[in-house]
C-alpha positions as CSV (number, residue, x, y, z in Angstrom):
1,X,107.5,134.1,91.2
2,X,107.3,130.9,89.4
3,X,105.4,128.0,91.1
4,X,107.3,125.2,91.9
5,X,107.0,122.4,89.6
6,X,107.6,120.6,86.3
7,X,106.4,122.4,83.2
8,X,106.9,120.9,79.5
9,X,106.1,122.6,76.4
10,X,107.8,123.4,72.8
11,X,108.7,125.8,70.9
12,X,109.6,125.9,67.3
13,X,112.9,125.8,66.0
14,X,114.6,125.4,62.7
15,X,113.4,122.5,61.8
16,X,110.3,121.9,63.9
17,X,109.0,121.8,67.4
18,X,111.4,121.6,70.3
19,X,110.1,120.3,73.1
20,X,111.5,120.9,76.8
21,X,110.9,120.2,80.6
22,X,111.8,123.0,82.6
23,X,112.1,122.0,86.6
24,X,111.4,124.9,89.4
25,X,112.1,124.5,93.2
26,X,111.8,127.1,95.7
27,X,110.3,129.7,93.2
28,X,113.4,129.4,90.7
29,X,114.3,127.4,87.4
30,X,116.5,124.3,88.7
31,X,116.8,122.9,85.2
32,X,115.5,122.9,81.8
33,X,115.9,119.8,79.7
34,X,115.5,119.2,76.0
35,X,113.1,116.6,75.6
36,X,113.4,116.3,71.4
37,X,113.9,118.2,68.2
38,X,114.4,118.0,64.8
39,X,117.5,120.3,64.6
40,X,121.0,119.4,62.8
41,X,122.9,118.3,65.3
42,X,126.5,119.8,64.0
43,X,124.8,123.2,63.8
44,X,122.5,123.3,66.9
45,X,124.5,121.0,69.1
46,X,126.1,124.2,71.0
47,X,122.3,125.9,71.7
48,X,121.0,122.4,72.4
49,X,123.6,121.9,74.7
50,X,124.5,125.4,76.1
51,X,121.3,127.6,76.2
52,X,119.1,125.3,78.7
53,X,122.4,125.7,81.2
54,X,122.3,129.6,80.8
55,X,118.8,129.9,81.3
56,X,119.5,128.4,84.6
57,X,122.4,130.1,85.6
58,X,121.3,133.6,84.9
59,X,117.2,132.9,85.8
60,X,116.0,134.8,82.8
61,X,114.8,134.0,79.4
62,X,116.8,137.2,78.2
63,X,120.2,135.3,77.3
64,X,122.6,135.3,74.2
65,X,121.5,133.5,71.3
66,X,124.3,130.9,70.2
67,X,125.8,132.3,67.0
68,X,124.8,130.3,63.6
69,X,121.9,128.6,66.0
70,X,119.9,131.5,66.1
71,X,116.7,129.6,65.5
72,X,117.2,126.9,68.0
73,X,118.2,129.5,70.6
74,X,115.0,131.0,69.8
75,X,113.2,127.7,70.1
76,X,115.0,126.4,73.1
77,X,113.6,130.2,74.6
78,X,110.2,130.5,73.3
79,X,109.8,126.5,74.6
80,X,110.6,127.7,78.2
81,X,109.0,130.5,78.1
82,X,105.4,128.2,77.2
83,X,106.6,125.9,79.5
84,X,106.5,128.9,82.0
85,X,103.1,130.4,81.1
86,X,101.2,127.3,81.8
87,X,100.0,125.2,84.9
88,X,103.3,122.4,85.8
89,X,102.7,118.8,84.4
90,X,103.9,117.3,87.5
């Protein structure tokens, strides 16, 4: 049970910090946005674009990285998952 709330935190991706806002409402993520990052946008464009959209749909942190993005996926995650673990921001 996740409080409701705006969270924002980063995590680190290929070529740096990836910072995100991840939304909750009535106990469940209602949207996670990427905020900024350093990555390459012709090679993380799909996890950038794709990952914060599956971590909504399925409500877990536990989804498919997005093949030849595998840093960025793991950014985009580990961001939310901070995001998450701490008090909201708004």
């Amino acid at each position: 049970k996740i409080a409701d709330g705006t969270y924002e935190a980063s995590g680190e991706g290929f070529h740096g910090a990836i910072e995100v806002e991840v939304k909750v409402a009535a106990g469940k993520i209602s949207s996670v946005t990427v905020l900024s990052n350093q990555e390459t946008p012709d090679v993380a464009g799909g996890a950038l674009a794709n990952l914060p959209k599956a971590i909504v749909s399925e409500q877990r942190l536990d989804v498919d990285a997005v093949s030849g993005a595998t840093y960025t996926s793991k950014g985009i995650i580990e961001a939310v998952k901070n995001a998450l673990a701490g008090a909201p921001t708004k």
